[in-house]
C-alpha positions in Angstrom: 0.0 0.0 0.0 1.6 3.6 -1.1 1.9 5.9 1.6 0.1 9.7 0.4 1.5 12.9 1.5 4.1 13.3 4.4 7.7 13.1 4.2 9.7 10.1 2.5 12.0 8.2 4.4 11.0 8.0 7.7 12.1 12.1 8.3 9.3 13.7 10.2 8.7 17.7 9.4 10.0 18.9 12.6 13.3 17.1 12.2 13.7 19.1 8.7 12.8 22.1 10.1 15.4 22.3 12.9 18.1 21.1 10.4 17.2 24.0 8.5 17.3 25.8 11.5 20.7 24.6 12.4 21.8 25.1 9.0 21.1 28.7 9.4 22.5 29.5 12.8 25.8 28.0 11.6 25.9 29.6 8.1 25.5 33.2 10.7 28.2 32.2 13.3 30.6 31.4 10.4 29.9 34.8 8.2 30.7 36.3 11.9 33.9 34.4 12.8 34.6 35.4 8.8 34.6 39.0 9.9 36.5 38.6 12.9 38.8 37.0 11.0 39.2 39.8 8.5 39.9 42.4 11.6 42.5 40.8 12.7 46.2 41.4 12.3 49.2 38.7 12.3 52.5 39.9 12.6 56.1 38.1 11.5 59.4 39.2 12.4 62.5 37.1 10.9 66.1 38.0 11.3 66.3 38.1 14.9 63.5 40.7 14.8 65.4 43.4 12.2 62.4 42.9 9.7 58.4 42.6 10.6 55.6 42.3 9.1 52.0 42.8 9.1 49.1 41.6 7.2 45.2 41.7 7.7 43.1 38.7 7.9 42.1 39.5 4.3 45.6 39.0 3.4 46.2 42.6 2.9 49.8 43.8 3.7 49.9 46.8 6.3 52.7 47.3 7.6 56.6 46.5 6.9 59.1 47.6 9.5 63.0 47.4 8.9 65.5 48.4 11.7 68.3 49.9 10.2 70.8 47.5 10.9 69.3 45.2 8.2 69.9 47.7 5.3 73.6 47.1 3.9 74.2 48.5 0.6 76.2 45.5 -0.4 73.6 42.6 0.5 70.1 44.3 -0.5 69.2 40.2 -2.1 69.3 39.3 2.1 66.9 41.9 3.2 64.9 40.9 0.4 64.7 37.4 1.3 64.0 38.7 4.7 61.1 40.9 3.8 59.2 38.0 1.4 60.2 35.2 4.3 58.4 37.6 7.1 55.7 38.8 5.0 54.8 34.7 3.8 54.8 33.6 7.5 52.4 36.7 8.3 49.9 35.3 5.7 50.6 31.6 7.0 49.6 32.8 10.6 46.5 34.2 8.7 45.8 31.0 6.8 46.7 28.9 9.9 44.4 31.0 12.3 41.3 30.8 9.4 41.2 27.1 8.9 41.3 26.7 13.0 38.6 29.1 13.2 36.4 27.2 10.4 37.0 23.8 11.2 35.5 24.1 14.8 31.9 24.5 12.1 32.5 21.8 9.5 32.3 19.3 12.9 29.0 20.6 13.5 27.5 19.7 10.4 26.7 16.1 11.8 25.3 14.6 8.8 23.4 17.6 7.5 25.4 17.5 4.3 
């Protein structure tokens, strides 16, 4: 005998609606932890702290500060290297701090998905 109406395998309409529900309050907390994230600011230093730094949570560089004993005339390729190594560890930091922040919400999905 074919069941009519209702809601196919076995889900009742309550169930589905807090699902939905939970869907929603998690797609809100992460566009919130997104925009924390993109506030924030992660700082590198490299060569014994001579060059630092400083990029957004949006990956955007703000800030590079060089002390004066890193500039020599006669090695600019090392200050170089200096400035690219600080300025990739700032956006690791960035990266790093993200996918911590995120994965706390892909364990909550329990099966929605």
């Amino acid at each position: 005998m074919a069941r009519k109406g209702g809601f196919g395998g076995g889900m009742m309409p309550g169930s589905m609606n807090n699902m939905l529900k939970q869907a929603q309050r998690m797609q809100r907390q992460m566009e919130e932890a997104s925009r924390e994230l993109e506030t924030k600011e992660y700082t590198a230093e490299v060569g014994g702290g001579v060059v630092a730094v400083t990029v957004t949570g949006k990956k955007d560089l703000k800030s590079v500060t060089i002390s004066p004993e890193a500039v020599d005339p006669d090695d600019v390729e090392t200050l170089q290297d200096m400035i690219v190594a600080a300025a990739n560890e700032a956006m690791k930091q960035a990266d790093e701090d993200s996918k911590n922040s995120m994965s706390k919400f892909s364990g909550g999905l329990g099966g929605l998905f």
